[in-house]
C-alpha positions as CSV (number, residue, x, y, z in Angstrom):
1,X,14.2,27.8,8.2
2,X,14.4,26.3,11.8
3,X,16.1,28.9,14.2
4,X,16.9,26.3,17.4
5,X,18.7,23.4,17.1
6,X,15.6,21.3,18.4
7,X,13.8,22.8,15.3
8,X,16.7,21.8,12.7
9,X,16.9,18.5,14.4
10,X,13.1,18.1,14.2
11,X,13.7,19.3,10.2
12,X,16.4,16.6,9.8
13,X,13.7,13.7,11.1
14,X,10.9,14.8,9.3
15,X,13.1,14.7,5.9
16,X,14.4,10.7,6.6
17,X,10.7,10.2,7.6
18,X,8.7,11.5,4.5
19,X,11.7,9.6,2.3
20,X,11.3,6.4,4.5
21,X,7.4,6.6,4.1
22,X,7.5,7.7,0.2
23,X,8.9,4.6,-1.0
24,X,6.2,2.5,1.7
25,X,3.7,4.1,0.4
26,X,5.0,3.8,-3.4
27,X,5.4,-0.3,-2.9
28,X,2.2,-0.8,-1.7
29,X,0.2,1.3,-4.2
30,X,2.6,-0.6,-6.8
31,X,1.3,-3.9,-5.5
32,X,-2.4,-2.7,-5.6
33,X,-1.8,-1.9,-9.4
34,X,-0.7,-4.9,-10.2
35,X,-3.7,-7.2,-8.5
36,X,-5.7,-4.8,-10.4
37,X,-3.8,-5.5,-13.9
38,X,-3.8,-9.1,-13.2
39,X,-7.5,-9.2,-12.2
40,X,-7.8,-6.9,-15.8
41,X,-6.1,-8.9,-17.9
42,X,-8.4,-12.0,-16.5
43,X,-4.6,-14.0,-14.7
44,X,-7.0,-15.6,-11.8
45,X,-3.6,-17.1,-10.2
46,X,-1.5,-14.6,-10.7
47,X,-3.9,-12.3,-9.3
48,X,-4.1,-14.1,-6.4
49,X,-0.6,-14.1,-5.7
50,X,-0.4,-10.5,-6.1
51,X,-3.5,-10.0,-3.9
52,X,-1.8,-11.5,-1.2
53,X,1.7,-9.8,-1.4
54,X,-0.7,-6.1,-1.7
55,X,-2.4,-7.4,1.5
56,X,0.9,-7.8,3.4
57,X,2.2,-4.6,1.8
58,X,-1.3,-2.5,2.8
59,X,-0.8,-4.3,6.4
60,X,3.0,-3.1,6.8
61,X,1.6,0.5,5.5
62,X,-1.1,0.6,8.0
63,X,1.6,-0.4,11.4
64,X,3.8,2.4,10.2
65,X,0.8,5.0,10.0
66,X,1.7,5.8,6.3
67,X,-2.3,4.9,5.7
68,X,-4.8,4.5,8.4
69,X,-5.8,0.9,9.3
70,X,-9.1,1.2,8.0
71,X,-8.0,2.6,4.6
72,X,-6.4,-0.3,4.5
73,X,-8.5,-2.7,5.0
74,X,-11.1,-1.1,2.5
75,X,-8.7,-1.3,0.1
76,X,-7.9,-5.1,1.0
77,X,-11.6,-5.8,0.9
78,X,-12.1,-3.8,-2.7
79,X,-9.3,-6.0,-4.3
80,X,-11.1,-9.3,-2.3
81,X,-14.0,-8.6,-3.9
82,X,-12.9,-7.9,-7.6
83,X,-11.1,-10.8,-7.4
84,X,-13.4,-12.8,-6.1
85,X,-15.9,-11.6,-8.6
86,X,-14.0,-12.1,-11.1
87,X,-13.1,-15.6,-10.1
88,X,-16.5,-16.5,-10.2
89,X,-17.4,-15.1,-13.9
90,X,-14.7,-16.9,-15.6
């Protein structure tokens, strides 16, 4: 437990932090999933519309350092391949 009252203060931020980034972090691997399911179950257009909200959501993930930028532009590039690929072969 934090003795000072810098320390508890420092406690109290960290806490609303890790919360705040949780649920960042929770949306965007949610919106990764579902390019993946859509690009699965063979939906070309809703796949794309997902690809581009899970690029914005990667993006907003990357500014707030809950992912580094270039994790998250791997992943963006993964997903714009597979779909892309997949675009192609149906």
């Amino acid at each position: 437990m934090p003795n000072t009252q810098s320390a508890k203060k420092r406690l109290r931020q960290n806490e609303v932090r890790r919360l705040r980034n949780r649920g960042v972090r929770s949306n965007m691997r949610g919106a990764v999933r579902r390019v993946r399911e859509a690009i699965a179950a063979g939906d070309h257009e809703k796949a794309q519309g997902e690809f581009r909200l899970a690029c914005k959501k990667l993006d907003q993930a990357a500014a707030r350092n809950v992912i580094h930028r270039n994790a998250a532009a791997r992943t963006k590039s993964r997903l714009s391949s597979a779909l892309k690929k997949a675009t192609q072969a149906a």
